[in-house]
SEVO-276766 format. One line per 4 residues: number of its first residue (from 1); for each residue x, y, z of C-alpha. Coordinates in Angstrom, 2 decimals. Layout:
// SEVO-276766
NUM) X Y Z; ...
***
This chain:
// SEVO-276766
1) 12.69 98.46 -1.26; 11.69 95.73 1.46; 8.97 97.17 3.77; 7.89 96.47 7.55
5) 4.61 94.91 5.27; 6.79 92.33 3.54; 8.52 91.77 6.69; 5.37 91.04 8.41
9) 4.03 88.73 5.55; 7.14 86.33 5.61; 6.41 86.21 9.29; 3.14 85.15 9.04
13) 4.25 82.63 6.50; 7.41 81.12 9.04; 5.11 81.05 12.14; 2.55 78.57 10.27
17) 5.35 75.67 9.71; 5.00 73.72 12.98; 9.17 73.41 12.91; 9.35 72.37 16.31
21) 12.66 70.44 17.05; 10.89 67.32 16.89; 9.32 66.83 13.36; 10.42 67.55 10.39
25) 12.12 71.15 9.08; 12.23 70.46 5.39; 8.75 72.42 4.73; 10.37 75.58 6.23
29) 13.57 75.19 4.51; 11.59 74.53 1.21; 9.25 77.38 1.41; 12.56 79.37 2.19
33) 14.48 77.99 -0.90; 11.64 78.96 -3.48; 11.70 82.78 -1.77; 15.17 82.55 -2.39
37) 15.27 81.29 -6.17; 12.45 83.40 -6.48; 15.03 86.61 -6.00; 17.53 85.03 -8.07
41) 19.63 83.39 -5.30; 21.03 79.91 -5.19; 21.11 77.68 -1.48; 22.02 74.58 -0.95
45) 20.72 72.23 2.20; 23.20 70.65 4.60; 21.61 67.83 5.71; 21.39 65.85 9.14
49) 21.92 61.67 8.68; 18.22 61.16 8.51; 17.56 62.97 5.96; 14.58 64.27 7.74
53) 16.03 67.58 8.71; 18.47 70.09 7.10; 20.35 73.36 7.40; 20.61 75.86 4.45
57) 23.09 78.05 3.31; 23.00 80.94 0.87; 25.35 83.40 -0.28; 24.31 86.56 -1.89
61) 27.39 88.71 -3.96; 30.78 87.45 -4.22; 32.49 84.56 -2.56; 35.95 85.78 -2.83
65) 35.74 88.81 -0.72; 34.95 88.77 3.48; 31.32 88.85 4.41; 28.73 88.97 6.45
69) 26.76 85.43 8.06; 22.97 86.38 9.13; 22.30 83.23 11.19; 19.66 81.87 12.73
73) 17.72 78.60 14.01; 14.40 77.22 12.13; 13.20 75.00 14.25; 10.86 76.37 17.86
77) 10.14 74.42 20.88; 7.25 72.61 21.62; 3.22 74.56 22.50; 2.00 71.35 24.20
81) 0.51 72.08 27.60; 0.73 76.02 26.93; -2.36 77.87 27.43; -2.49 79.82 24.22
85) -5.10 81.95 23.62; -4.65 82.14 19.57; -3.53 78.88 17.61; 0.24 78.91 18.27
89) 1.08 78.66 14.29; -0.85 80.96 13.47; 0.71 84.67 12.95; -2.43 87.04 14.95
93) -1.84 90.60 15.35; -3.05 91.69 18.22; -1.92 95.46 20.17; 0.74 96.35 17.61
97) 2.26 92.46 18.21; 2.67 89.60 16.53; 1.64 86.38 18.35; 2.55 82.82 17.23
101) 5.24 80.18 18.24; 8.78 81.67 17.13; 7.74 85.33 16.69; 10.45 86.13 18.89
105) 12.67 83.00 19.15; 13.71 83.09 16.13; 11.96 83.93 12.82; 11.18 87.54 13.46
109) 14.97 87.64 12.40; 14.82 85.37 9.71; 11.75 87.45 8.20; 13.49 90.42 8.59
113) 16.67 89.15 6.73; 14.87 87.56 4.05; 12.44 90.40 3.40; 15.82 92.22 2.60
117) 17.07 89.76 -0.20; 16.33 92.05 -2.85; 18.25 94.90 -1.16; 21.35 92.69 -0.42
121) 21.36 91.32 -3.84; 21.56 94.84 -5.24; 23.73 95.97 -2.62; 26.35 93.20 -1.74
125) 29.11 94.25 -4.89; 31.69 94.41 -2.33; 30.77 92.30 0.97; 28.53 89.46 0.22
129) 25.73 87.91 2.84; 25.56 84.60 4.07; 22.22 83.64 4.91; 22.87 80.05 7.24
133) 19.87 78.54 8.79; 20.22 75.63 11.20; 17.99 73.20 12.74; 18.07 71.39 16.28
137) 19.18 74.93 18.00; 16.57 74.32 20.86; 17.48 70.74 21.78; 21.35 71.29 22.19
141) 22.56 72.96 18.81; 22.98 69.84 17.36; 22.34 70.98 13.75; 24.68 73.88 13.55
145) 27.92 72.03 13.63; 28.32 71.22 10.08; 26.64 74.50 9.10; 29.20 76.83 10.59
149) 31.71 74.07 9.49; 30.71 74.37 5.94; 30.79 78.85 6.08; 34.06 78.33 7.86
153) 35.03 76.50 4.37; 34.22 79.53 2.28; 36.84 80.40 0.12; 37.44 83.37 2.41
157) 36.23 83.89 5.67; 33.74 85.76 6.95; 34.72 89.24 8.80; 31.31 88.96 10.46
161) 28.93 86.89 11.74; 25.22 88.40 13.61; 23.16 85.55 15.31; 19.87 87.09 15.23
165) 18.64 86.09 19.01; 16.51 88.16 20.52; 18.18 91.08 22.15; 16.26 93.68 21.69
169) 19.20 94.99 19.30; 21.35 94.90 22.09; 24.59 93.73 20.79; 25.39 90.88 22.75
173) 29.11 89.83 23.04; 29.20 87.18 25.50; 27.44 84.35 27.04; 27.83 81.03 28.92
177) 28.86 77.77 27.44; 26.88 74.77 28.04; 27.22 70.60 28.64; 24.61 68.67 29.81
181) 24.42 64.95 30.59; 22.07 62.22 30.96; 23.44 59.65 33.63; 21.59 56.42 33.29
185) 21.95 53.95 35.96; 21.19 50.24 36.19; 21.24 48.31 39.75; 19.73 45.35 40.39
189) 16.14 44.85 41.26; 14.63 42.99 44.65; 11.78 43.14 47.22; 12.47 46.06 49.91
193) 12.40 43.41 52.54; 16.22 41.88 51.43; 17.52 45.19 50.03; 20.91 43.75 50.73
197) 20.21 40.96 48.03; 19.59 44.27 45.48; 21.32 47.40 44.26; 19.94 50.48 44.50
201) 19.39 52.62 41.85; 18.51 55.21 42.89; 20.45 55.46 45.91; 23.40 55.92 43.48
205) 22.03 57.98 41.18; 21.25 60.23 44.51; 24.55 59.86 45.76; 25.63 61.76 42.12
209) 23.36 64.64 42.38; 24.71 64.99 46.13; 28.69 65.30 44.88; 27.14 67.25 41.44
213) 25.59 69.82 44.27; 28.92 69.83 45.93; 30.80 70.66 43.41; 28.49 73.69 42.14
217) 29.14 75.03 46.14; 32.78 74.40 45.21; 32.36 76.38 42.34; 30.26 78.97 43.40
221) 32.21 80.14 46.62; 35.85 79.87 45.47; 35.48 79.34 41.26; 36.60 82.22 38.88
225) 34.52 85.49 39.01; 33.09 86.93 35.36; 31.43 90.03 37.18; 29.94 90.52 33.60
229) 27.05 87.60 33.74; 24.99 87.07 36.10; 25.22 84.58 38.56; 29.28 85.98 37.90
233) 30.61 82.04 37.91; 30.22 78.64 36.43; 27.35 76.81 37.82; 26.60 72.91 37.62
237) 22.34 72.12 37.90; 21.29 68.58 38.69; 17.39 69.29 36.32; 15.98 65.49 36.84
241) 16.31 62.56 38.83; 13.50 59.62 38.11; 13.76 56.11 39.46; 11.98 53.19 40.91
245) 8.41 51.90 40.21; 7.31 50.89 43.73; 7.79 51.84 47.78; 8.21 47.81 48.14
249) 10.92 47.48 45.08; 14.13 48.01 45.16; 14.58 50.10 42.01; 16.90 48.91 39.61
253) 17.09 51.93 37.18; 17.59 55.85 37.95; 17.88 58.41 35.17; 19.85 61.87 36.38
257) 20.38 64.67 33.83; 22.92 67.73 34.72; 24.74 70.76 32.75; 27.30 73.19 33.38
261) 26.68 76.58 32.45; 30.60 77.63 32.23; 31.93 81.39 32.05; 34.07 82.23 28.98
265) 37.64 80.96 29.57; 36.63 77.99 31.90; 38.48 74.56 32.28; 35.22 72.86 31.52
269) 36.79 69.77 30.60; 38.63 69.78 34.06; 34.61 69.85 35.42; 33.65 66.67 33.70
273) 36.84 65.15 34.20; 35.74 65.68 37.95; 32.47 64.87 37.42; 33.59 61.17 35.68
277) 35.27 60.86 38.61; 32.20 60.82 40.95; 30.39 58.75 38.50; 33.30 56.20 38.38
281) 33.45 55.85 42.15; 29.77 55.05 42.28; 29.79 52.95 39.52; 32.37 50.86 41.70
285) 30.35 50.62 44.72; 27.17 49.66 42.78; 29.29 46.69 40.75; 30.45 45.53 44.13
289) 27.11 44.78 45.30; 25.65 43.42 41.76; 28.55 42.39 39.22; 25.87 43.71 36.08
293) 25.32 46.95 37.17; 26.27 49.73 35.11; 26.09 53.14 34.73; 26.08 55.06 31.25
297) 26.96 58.49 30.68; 25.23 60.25 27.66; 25.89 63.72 26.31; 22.47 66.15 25.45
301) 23.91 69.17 24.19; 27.03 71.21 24.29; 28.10 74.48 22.81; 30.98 76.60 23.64
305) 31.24 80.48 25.40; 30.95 83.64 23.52; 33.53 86.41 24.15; 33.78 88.76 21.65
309) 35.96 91.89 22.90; 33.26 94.37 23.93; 35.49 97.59 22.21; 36.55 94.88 19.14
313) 35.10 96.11 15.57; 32.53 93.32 14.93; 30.76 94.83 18.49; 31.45 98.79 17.11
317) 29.99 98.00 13.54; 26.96 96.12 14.45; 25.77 99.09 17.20; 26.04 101.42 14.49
321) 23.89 99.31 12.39; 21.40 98.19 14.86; 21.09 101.20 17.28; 23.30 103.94 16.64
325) 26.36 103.00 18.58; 25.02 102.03 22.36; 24.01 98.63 24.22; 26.49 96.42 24.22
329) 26.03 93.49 26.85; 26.48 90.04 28.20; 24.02 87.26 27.31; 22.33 85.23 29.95
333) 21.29 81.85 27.51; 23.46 80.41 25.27; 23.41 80.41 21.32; 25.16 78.82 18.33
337) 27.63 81.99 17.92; 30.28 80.66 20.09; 30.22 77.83 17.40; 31.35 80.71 14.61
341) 33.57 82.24 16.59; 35.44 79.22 17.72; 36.39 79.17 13.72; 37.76 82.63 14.24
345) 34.66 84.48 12.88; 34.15 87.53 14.73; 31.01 87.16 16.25; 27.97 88.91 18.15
349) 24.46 88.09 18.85; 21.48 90.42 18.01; 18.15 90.32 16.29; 15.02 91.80 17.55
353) 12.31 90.61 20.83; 13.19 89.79 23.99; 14.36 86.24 25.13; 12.05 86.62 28.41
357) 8.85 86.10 25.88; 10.58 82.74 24.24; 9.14 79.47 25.08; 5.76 80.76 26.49
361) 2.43 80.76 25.98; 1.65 83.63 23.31; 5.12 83.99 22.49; 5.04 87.47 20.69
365) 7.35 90.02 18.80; 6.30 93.84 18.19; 5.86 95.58 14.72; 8.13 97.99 16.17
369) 10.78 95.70 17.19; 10.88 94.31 13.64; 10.44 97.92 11.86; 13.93 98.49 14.41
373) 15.16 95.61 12.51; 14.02 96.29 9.17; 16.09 99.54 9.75; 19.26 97.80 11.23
377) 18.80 95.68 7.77; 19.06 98.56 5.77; 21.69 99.81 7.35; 23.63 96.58 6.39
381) 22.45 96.61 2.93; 23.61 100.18 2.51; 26.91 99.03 3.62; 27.59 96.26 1.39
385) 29.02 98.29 -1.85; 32.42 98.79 0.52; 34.68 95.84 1.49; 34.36 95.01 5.04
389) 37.60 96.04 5.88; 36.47 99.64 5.12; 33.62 99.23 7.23; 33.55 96.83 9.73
393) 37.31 96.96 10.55; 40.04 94.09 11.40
***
């Protein structure tokens, strides 16, 4: 039987690869493969274009029957700057807690799924697993894509999927969606004394921000009310503006970056159609006054809203396996699920930590918030001789 011990140990062996979105994955995902063959189970990668990162997929029991996805993101965000007071890849213990970049964010989860391997794979006669790791969650979700593309391809489709976020075990069944943009805008330089001979920069990217603001007051006073999130409507954040070199130079390039945080069942598209607009207009004025200006739209990230029914039986079945039937909620970040469930996946988000602790200095996760999950694992594991219809519902 997989302990809180084993648990721990894989833990202290994820927290010491440096995944951060920036490098590399493959040393996670190979360390993770061996564990895997190790117990017997097959995985394949899915690889990004560079070859540099990848995603990996494993299924444990049969492919022919509906299943369950465990998913979760390998790579962490960055320590520099942080004021750590233990090596950041480094797993310490320290007060009952485990300290080290991604204790909480995410591979507390993915140590307490894989600790459970041997369980599953004795277990899973009737509803297989499907471990599926990603990369490139923290920098927009770009690596998940392709991953939920290829479990969406099983021969049958899952009847569950658990993104394994830190909720506390909360089951969360909806959150915000999320597009953000980098506007980069090119003018034409001059000295401040004949700005007329110039065009400014960052006048226009400023003008943006100002209709981008607008249209979040727009939003915000007569926009759609979700009284289940918190702010309870879609809201559009200008993050960056940067321009200009010199109080005597005209500037002749402006970076702006934006998202929209959109409530489930939001016209986003409508938003950036608006938002194009804007840009469009300005991109007018600024040609007028220098014919090889320009201004270039890029896209960041985007993934789309969770809602999951809160009464529907992917919510029911994983409180009884996580905390005995109770805490159901609302999200306030976003996550890859509504990726699954855009495929029709029924879909929820909960693992163990607290998202508060993420991206900080001595990022931790408690021994008893992964013995929680070691028990909600169980719980699946003991589950997994039934078909999911029997258990899990339709």
């Amino acid at each position: 039987m997989a302990s809180e011990q084993s648990t721990t140990a894989i833990l202290d062996r994820l927290i010491g690869f440096a995944s951060m979105s920036s490098e590399s994955n493959l040393d996670i995902v190979q360390w993770i493969e061996n564990y895997l063959s190790q117990h017997g189970v097959a995985s394949r990668r899915i690889p990004d274009r560079s070859g540099r990162k990848a995603s990996l997929l494993a299924t444990i029991g049969p492919l022919d029957r509906p299943g369950v996805v465990l998913s979760a993101h390998t790579d962490v965000v960055p320590v520099a700057g942080q004021d750590w007071s233990s090596p950041p890849f480094v797993a310490t213990m320290r007060d009952g807690r485990i300290v080290g970049r991604g204790a909480t964010d995410m591979k507390g989860f993915i140590a307490c799924a894989l600790a459970h391997v041997p369980q599953f794979k004795a277990s899973a006669t009737a509803t297989p697993i499907h471990l599926a790791l990603s990369y490139d969650e923290e920098v927009g979700c770009l690596g998940a894509p392709d991953l939920v593309a290829e479990v969406a391809a099983n021969p049958v489709r899952p009847a569950l999927c658990i993104v394994g976020e830190p909720t506390g075990l909360a089951v969360g069944y909806a959150h915000k969606g999320k597009v953000a943009r980098r506007v980069v805008v090119t003018g034409r330089g001059g000295h401040s004394a004949l700005p007329h001979r110039a065009a400014n920069a960052v006048i226009a990217a400023a003008r943006i921000a100002a209709a981008l603001e607008d249209m979040a007051q727009q939003v915000a006073r007569h926009g759609a009310r979700h009284q289940a999130f918190d702010p309870p409507y879609t809201t559009i954040h200008v993050g960056s503006l940067h321009g200009g070199t010199a109080l005597n130079f005209v500037p002749d390039r402006a970076t702006l970056e934006f998202e929209i945080r959109y409530t489930p069942g939001t016209d986003v598209a409508a938003m950036l159609r608006q938002a194009d607009a804007t840009i469009d207009a300005e991109r007018g004025r600024l040609k007028a006054q220098a014919p090889e200006a320009a201004i270039v739209v890029e896209d960041m990230a985007s993934y789309p809203a969770l809602m999951t029914e809160a009464a529907s039986p992917a919510v029911t079945a994983v409180q009884r396996l996580a905390n005995g039937g109770s805490g159901a909620t609302t999200l306030s970040f976003g996550t890859e699920a509504g990726l699954y469930a855009q495929t029709g996946i029924p879909t929820v988000v909960c693992g163990p930590g607290d998202i508060a602790r993420a991206h900080k200095a001595d990022e931790w996760v408690g021994m008893d918030e992964l013995a929680a999950a070691d028990a909600m694992m169980r719980r699946l594991a003991a589950e997994l001789g039934k078909p999911a219809e029997e258990w899990i519902g339709r």
